[in-house]
C-alpha positions in Angstrom: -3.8 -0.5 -22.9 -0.4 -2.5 -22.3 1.9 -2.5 -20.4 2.3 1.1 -18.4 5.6 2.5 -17.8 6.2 4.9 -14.3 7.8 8.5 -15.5 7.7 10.3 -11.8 10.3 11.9 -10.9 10.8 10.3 -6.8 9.5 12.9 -3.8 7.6 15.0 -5.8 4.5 13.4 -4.2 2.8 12.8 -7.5 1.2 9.4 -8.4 -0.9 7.8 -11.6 -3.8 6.1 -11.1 -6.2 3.8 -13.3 -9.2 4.9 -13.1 -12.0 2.2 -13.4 -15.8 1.4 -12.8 -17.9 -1.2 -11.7 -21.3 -1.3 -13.1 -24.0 -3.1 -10.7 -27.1 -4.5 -11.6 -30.3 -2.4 -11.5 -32.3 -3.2 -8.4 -35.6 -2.4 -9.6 -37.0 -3.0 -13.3 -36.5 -0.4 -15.4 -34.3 1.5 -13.0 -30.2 2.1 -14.2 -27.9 0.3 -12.6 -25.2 2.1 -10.1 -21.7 3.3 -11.5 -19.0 3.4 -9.4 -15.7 4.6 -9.8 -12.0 3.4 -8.5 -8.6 3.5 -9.0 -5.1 1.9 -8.3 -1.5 2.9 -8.6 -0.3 3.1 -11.8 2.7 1.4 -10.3 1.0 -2.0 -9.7 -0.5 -2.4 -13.0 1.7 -4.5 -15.9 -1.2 -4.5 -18.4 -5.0 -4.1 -19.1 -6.4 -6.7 -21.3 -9.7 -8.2 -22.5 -10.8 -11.1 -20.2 -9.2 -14.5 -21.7 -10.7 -17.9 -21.4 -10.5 -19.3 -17.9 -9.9 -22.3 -16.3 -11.8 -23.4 -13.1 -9.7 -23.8 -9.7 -10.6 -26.4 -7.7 -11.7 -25.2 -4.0 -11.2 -21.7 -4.8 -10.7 -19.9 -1.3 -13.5 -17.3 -2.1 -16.2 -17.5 -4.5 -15.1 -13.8 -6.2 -11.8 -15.5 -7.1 -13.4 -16.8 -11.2 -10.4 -19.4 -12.4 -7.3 -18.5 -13.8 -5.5 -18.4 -17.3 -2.0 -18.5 -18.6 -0.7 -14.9 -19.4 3.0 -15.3 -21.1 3.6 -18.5 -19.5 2.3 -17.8 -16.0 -0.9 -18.5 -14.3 -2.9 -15.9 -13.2 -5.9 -15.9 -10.7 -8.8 -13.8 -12.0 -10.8 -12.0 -9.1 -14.3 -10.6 -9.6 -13.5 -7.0 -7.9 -17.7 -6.3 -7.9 -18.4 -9.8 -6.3 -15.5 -9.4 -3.4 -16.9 -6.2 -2.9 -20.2 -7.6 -2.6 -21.9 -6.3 -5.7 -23.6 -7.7 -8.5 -21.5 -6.8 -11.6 -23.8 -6.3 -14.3 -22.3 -7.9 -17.5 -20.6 -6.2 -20.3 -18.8 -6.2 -23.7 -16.4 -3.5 -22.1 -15.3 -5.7 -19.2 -11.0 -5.8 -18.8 -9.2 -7.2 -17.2 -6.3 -5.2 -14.7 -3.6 -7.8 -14.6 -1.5 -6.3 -11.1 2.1 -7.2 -9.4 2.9 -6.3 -5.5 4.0 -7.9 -2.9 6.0 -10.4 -5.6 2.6 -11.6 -6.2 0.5 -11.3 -9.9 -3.0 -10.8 -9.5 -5.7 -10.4 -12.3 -8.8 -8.2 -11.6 -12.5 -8.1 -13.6 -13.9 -4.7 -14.0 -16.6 -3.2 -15.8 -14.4 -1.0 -17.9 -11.2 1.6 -17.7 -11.6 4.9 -18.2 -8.1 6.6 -18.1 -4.6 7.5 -16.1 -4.6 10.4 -14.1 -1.7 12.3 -13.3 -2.4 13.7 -9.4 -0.9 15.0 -6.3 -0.6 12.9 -3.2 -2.6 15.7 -1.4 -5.4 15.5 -3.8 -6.3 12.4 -2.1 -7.9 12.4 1.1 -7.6 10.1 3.7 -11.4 8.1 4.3 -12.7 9.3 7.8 -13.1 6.7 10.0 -17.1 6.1 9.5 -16.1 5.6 5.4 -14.0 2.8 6.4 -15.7 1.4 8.4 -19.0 1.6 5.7 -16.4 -0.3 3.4 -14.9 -2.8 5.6 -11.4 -0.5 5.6 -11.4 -1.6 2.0 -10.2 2.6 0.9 -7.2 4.0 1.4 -8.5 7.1 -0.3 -10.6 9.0 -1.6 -10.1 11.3 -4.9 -12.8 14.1 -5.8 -13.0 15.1 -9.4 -16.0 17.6 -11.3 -18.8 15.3 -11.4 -17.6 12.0 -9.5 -15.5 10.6 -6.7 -13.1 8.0 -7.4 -11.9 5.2 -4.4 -8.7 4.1 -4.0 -8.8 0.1 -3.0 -7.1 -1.3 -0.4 -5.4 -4.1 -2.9 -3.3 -5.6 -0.6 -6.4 -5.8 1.6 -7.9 -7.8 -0.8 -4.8 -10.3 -1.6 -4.9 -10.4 1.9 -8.0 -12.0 2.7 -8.3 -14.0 -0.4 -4.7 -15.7 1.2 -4.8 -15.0 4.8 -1.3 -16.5 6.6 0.0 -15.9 2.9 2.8 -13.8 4.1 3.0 -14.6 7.7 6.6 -13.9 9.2 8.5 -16.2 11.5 8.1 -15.4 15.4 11.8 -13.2 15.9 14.4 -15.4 18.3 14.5 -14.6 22.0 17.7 -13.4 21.6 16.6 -10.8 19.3 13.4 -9.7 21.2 16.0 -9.4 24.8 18.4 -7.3 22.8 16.0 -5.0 21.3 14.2 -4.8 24.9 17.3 -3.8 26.4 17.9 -1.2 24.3 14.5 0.3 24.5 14.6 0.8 20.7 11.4 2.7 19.5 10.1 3.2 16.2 7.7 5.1 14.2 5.6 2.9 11.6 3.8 4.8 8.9 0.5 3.2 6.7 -2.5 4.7 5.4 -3.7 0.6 5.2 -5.3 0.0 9.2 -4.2 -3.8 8.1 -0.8 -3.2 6.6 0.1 -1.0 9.9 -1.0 -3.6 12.3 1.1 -6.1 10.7 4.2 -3.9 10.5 3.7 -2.7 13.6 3.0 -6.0 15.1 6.4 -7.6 13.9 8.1 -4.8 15.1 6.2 -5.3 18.8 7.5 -9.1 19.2 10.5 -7.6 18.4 10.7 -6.0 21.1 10.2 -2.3 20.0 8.2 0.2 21.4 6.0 1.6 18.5 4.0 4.5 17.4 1.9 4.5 14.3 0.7 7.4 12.0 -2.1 6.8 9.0 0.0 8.9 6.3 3.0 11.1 5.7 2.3 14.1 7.0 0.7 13.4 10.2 4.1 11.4 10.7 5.6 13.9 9.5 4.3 16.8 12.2 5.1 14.2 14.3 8.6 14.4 13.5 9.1 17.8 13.8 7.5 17.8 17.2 10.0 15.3 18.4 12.9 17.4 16.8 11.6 20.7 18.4 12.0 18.7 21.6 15.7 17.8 21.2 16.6 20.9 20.1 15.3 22.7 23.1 16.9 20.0 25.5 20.2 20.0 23.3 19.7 16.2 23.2 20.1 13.7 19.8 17.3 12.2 17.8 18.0 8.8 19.4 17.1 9.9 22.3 13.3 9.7 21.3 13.4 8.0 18.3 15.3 5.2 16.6 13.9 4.5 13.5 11.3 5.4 10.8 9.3 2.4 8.6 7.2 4.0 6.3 5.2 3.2 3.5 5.0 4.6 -0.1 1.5 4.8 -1.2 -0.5 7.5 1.0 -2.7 10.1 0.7 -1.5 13.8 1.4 2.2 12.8 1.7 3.9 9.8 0.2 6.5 7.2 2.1 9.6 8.8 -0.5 8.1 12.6 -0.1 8.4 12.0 3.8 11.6 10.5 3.1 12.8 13.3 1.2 12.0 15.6 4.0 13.5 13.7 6.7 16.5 13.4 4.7 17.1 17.0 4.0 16.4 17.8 7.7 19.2 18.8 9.7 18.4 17.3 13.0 16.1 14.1 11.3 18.6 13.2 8.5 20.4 10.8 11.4 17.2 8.9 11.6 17.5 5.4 9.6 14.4 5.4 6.8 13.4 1.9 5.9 10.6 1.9 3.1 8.2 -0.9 3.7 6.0 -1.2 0.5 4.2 -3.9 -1.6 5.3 -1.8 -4.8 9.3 -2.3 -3.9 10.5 -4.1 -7.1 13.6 -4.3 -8.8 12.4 -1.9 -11.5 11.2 0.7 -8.5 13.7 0.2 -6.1 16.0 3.0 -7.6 13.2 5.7 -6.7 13.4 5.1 -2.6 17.7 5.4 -2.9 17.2 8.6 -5.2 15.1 10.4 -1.5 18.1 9.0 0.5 16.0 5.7 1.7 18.7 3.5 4.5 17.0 0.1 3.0 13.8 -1.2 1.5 11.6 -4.1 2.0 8.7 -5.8 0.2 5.7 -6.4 2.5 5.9 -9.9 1.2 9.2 -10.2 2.5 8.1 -8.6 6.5 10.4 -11.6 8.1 13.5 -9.6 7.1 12.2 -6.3 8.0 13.4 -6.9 12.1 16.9 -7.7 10.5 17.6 -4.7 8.2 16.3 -2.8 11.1 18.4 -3.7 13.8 21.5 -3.5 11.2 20.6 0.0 11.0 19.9 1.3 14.6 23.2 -0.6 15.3 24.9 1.3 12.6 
């Protein structure tokens, strides 16, 4: 399978994944080994390919992370999925390899074996109660039920995460900054399915100065939304008055950052509110789908120091 190429259509909240499996080791003698299935977004994936010769990294941060190899004249770290999520892979001639870009970062990930792309909706994937996440160490985002399996969306950036914490740590804001925000009482609404990823937003929002309120995935932000619109239309008061700003993801189950967009946007009342889409899958080759839902600016998560900056240019706009 080479390299994939994304055909959505933006705000449809429709996604692809790559479905894989992990095969684990039998724990009793003659007993089969567990199969379990997962996927990722379509959109992080450039290619699947066999698993290449390695070279060994000296003081790897984590013992999952296996060497790397040279892949078109970069150099690629290869991660042992099964071993990071604690499992004993069991070997196999079908093994791939799911070479991933996000958050201007290539990654290279050892699996059992790929099964297919799927073609889904957004609200075919459920959101993992709170007991699921915290069985998996908030490693699932979601959770996607077909015939005869379920199939678990990983929490990749998670996993970059701890394998290179402080990797994308932003600068503390200037006082300045942080006063004129305070002043202003400027509030915003931060939207992430990833408990991590909406910390972090949240958080460099917060020394920012803002007042924040989170929601786990489009459409609970996006009830949310109305609520507060209701609310100024019965008091014949603006948007502004109880909200300043929206920073929302893209990938999340039920309702997508560019479907919530969309909505907003084609609001009467919400269209004033600024949208900034806050994403690790914002690339130069995606960028064109969060302008197409009417998007006020975009940022990579690996870019979160300039996120306080396109924000402030907007709410002052």
């Amino acid at each position: 399978m080479g390299k994939t190429d994304i055909l959505l259509e933006s705000g449809t909240n429709e996604l692809e994944i790559v479905e894989f499996y992990l095969d684990e080791v039998a724990k009793e003698d003659g007993a089969e080994g567990y199969r379990g299935f997962y996927g990722i977004n379509v959109a992080k994936v450039l290619e699947i390919i066999r698993l290449p010769a390695l070279t060994d990294m000296p003081e790897a941060s984590h013992p999952a992370v296996l060497g790397a190899f040279n892949l078109r004249d970069q150099i690629i770290p290869l991660i042992d999925l099964a071993k990071w999520l604690g499992k004993e892979r069991a070997e196999s001639e079908e093994a791939k390899v799911i070479v991933t870009e996000f958050n201007k970062t290539r990654s290279a990930f050892l699996v059992s074996g790929v099964t297919r792309i799927h073609r889904i909706s957004w609200q075919e994937v459920e959101a993992p109660t709170k007991y699921v996440s915290a069985l998996t160490v908030n490693s699932i985002t979601g959770v996607v039920k077909f015939n005869n399996r379920l199939v678990f969306i990983l929490d990749m950036e998670k996993i970059t995460a701890d394998l290179n914490p402080g990797m994308h740590e932003p600068e503390a804001p200037e006082p300045q900054v942080v006063e004129q925000v305070r002043s202003r009482k400027l509030r915003a609404i931060v939207v992430d399915d990833s408990n991590m990823a909406r910390k972090m937003v949240s958080g460099v929002l917060e020394k920012s100065g803002f007042e924040v309120i989170t929601a786990e995935h489009g459409e609970q932000a996006w009830n949310r939304l109305q609520d507060l619109r209701d609310r100024a239309q019965q008091e014949n008061r603006p948007m502004q008055d109880f909200l300043d700003i929206v920073v929302s993801d893209i990938e999340m189950p039920i309702m997508d950052g560019h479907n919530l967009t969309k909505r907003i946007k084609e609001d009467h009342l919400l269209k004033t509110l600024p949208v900034v889409l806050c994403s690790s899958i914002i690339t130069d080759t995606l960028h064109h789908k969060g302008m197409s839902v009417g998007a006020d600016d975009q940022v990579s998560k690996a870019e979160l120091g300039q996120l306080t900056g396109k924000v402030l240019q907007l709410v002052q706009g």
